[in-house]
C-alpha positions in Angstrom: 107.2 71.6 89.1 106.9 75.3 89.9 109.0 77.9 89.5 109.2 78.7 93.2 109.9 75.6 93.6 112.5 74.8 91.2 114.0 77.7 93.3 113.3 76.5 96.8 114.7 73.5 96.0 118.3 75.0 94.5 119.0 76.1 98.5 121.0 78.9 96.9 122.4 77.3 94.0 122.1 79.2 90.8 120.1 78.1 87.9 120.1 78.7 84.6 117.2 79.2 81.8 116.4 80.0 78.9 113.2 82.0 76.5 113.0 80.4 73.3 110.8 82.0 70.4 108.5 79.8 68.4 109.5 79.0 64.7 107.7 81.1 62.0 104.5 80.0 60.1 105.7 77.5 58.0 108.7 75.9 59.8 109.1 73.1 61.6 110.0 72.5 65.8 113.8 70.6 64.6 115.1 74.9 65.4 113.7 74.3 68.9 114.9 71.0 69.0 118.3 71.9 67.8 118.8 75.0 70.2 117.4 72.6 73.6 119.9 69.9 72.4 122.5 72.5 72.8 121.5 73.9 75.6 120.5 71.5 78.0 124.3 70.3 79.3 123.2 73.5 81.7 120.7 71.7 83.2 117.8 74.5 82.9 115.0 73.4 85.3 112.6 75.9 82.9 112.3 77.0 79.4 110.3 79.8 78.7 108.5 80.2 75.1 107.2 83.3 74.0 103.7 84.0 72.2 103.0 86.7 69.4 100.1 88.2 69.0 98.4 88.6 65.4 100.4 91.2 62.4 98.3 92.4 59.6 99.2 92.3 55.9 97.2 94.3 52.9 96.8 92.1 50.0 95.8 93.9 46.8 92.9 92.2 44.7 92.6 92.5 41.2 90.5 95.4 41.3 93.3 97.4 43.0 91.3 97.3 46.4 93.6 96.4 49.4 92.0 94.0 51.9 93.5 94.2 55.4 94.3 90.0 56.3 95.4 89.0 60.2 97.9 86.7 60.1 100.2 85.0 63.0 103.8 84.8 62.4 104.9 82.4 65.3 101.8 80.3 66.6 102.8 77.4 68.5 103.0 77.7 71.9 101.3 75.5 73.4 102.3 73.0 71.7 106.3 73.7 72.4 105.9 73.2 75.1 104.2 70.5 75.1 106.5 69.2 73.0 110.0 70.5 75.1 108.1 68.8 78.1 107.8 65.1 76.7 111.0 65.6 74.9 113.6 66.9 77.4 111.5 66.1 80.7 111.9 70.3 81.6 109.2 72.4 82.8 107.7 74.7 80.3 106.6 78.3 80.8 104.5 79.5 77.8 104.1 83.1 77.7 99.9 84.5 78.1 99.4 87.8 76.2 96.3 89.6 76.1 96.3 90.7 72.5 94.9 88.2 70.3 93.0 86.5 72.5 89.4 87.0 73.6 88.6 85.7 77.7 87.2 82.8 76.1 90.0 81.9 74.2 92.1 82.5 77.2 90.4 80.4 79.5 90.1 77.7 76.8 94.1 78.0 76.3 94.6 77.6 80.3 92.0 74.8 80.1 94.5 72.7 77.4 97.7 73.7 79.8 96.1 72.3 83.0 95.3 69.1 80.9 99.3 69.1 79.5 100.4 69.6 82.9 102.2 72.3 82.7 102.7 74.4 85.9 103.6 77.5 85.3 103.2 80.6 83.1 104.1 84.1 82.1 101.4 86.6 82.2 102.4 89.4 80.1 100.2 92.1 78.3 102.1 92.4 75.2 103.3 94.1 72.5 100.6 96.8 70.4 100.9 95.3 66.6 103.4 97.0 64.2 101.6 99.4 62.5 99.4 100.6 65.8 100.9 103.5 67.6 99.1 102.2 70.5 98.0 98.4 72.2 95.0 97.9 70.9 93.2 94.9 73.2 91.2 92.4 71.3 87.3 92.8 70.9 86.2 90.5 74.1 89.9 90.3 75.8 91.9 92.1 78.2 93.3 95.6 77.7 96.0 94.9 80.9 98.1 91.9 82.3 96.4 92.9 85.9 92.9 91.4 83.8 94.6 88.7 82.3 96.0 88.2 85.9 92.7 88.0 87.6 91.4 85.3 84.8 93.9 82.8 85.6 94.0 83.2 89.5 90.0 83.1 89.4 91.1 79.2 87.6 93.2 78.6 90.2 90.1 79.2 92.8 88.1 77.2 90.5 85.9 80.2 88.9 85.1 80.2 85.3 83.8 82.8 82.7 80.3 81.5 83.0 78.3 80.7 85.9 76.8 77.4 84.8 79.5 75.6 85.9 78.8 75.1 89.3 81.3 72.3 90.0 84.8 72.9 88.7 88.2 72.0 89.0 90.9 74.3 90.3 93.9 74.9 88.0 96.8 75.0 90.1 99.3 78.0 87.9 102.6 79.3 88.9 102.1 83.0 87.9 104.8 85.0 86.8 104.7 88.6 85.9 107.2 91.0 84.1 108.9 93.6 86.2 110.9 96.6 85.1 114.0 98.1 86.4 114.1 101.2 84.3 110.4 101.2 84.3 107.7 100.2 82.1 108.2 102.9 78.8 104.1 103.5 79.0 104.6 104.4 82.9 104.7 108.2 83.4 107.5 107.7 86.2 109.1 104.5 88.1 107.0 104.5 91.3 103.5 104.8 88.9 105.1 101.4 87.4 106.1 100.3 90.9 102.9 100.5 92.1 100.9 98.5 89.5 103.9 95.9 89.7 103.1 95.6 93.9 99.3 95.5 92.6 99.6 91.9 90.3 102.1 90.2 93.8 99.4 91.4 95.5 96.9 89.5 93.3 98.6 86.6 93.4 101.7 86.6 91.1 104.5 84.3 92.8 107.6 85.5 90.8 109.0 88.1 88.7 111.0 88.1 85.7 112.8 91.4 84.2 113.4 93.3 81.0 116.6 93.2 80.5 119.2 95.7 81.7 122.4 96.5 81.1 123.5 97.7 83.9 123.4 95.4 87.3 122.6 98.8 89.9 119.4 98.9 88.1 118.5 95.4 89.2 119.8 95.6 92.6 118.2 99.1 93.1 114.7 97.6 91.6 114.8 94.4 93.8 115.8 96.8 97.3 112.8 98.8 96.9 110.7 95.8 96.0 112.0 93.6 99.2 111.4 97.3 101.3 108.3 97.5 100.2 106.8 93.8 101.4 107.4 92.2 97.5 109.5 89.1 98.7 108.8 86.6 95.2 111.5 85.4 93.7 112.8 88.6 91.0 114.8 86.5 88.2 116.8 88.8 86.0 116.4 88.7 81.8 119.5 89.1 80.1 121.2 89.1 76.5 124.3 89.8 74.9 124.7 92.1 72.6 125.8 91.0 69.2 126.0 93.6 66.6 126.5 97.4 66.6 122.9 98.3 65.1 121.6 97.2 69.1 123.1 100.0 69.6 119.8 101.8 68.5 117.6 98.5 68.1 117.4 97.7 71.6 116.8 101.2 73.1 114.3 101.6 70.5 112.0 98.6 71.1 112.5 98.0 74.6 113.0 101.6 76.2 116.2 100.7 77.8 119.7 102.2 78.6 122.9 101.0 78.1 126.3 102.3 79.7 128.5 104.5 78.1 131.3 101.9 79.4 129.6 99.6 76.7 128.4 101.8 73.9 131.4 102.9 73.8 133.2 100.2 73.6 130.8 98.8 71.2 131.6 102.4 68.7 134.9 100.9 68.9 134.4 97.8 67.4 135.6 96.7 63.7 133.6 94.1 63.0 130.5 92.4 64.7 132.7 89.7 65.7 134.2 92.4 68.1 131.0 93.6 69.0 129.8 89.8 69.9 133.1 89.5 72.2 132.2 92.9 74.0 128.9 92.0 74.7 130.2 88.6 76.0 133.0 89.7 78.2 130.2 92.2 79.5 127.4 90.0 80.5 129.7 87.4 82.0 130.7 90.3 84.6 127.1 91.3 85.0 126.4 87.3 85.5 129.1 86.9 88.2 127.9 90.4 89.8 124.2 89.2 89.6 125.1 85.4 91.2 126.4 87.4 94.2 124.2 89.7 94.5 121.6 86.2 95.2 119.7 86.6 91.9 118.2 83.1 91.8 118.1 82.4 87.8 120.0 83.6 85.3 117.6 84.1 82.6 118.9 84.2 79.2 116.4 86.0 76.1 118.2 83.8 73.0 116.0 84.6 70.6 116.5 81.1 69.6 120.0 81.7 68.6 122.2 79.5 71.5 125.4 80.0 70.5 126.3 83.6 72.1 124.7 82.6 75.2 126.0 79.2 75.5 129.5 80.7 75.6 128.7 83.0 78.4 127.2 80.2 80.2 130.5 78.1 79.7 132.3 80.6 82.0 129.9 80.9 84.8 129.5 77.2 85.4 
C-alpha cells in the first residue's frame, strides 16, 4: 500500500514508523530481524531502509604504491525489504540515492522493486563520500534528487532510458522526498531551499519526510509556509533521541542542525550517558505529544537500528 494511503486510511489516527539501516558487509539480516521483532507491537504500517552510497579505502601493495578500492559498507536494500515485506507483511520504503548509481542502474533497481511489489520509495540525493569535501555524482548518474525524481515519475508514465521500448509498463511509485525545517546546509538561505523543495511536489512527489529537529516550532513553522504556499502532501516528521553527550557536537556537525539551549543544557548536566539517554527520552516524548496535536500524521523514528531508546518513547505515547 502507499504511503498516502496508509495515511488516508488512519482518518487522523497517528501512526508510527521506523528507518532501519542495513547491516554491514559481512553480517547477516537476524539485526533487522531482531530490531522488527521488537518493534512491531506498534503496528508500523511502513519501515523505511536506508541505502549508502560507495566509501573508498587505499590498500598498499608490496611495492609501497597505494591503490584507491570502492567498496560498499551496507548494500542490501533491496533485498530488506524484500525480505521485511514477506516476513512481517509491512510495506517497505527503500531509500534511492543518486551517488553510486548510474541512470541505468537506477532504472534497473526500480525495475526489480516494481517486480517485488513494493510501492513506495524515498528519493533522496545523498550524502558526498567521506573523504570528498563536496557530492560528487557518479559518472552516468544524477548530480540532484530533482533528476533522480524525474527518472522514476518518467516509470510511472511508462518512459524508459531508451527509446526502443515502444510498449512499456507503468510503475506505479509512491514518491517521497526529504524536506528541511532548518534548511538544507548546501542552501544559501531557507526560501532558496523552499523553493527547490515546492519544485520536486510539483514534479510529482506525494509526501515529505524531515530531517530531524529538535525543536517542534521549526516543524510547525516549515509545514505553515508549505500548506500557504499550495504544498498540501502529507509532511511526516523524522525524529531521534539523543543518547550520549558527544551528539552534542555529532549531530550538529553531520546534519547541520540546532538543538535548544533547554536541552544542551540539560544534556552538559548529565553524569553519565545513562542521564543523557533519560533527557533525550523525557524530551522527545514532549515533542511526540506536541507533534500528535499539532496533526503530524507519522511519527517517524531514525533508530539507527538500535530499538531500544525508541521503543521506550513509543511506550508512553501509545
Amino acid at each position: 500500500m502507499k504511503i498516502i494511503d496508509h495515511i488516508k486510511n488512519a482518518k487522523g489516527k497517528t501512526l508510527y514508523s521506523f528507518e532501519l539501516l542495513p547491516p554491514a558487509k559481512g553480517q547477516g539480516i537476524q539485526s533487522i530481524f531482531k530490531t522488527m521483532d521488537e518493534l512491531m507491537e506498534f503496528k508500523p504500517p511502513f519501515i523505511d531502509v536506508t541505502y549508502h552510497r560507495e566509501d573508498y579505502l587505499y590498500k598498499q601493495h608490496s611495492s609501497g604504491l597505494l591503490e584507491r578500492v570502492s567498496y560498499r559498507k551496507r548494500p542490501g536494500t533491496v533485498a530488506i525489504c524484500a525480505a521485511i515485506m514477506s516476513k512481517y507483511k509491512v510495506d517497505a520504503v527503500p531509500h534511492l540515492i543518486c551517488g553510486g548509481f548510474t541512470k541505468e542502474e537506477t532504472e534497473n533497481a526500480l525495475i526489480d522493486l516494481n517486480f517485488l511489489g513494493i510501492d513506495n520509495v524515498l528519493v533522496l540525493r545523498g550524502d558526498a563520500r567521506k573523504g570528498d569535501a563536496d557530492f560528487i555524482p557518479t559518472p552516468g548518474g544524477h548530480a540532484y534528487a530533482t533528476e533522480l525524481l524525474e527518472q522514476v515519475v518518467d516509470m510511472n508514465r511508462g518512459r524508459y532510458l531508451h527509446e526502443d521500448i515502444t510498449i512499456a509498463e507503468k510503475t506505479n511509485f509512491c514518491i517521497g522526498v526529504a524536506g528541511y525545517p532548518e534548511k538544507h546546509f548546501e542552501a544559501p538561505n531557507f526560501n532558496t531551499d523552499f523553493k527547490w523543495l515546492k519544485k520536486k511536489v510539483e514534479m510529482g512527489a506525494e509526501f515529505i519526510v524531515t530531517q530531524m529537529f529538535f525543536n517542534v516550532e521549526k516543524y510547525k513553522e516549515f509545514v505553515i509556509k508549505c500548506r500557504e504556499n499550495d504544498i498540501h502532501v502529507p509532511i511526516i516528521p523524522g525524529l531521534k533521541p539523543l543518547t550520549s553527550k558527544n551528539q552534542l557536537i555529532t549531530l550538529p556537525r553531520i546534519f547541520h542542525l540546532d538543538i535548544p539551549e533547554d536541552l544542551s543544557d540539560a544534556v552538559a548536566d548529565c553524569k553519565t550517558n545513562a542521564d543523557v539517554r533519560q533527557v533525550g527520552e523525557e524530551w522527545l516524548v514532549q515533542q511526540c505529544k506536541e507533534l500528535i496535536e499539532f496533526g503530524a500524521p507519522v511519527m517517524h523514528f531514525y533508530t539507527m537500528s538500535n530499538p531500544g531508546p525508541t521503543k521506550k518513547i513509543v511506550e508512553k505515547l501509545v
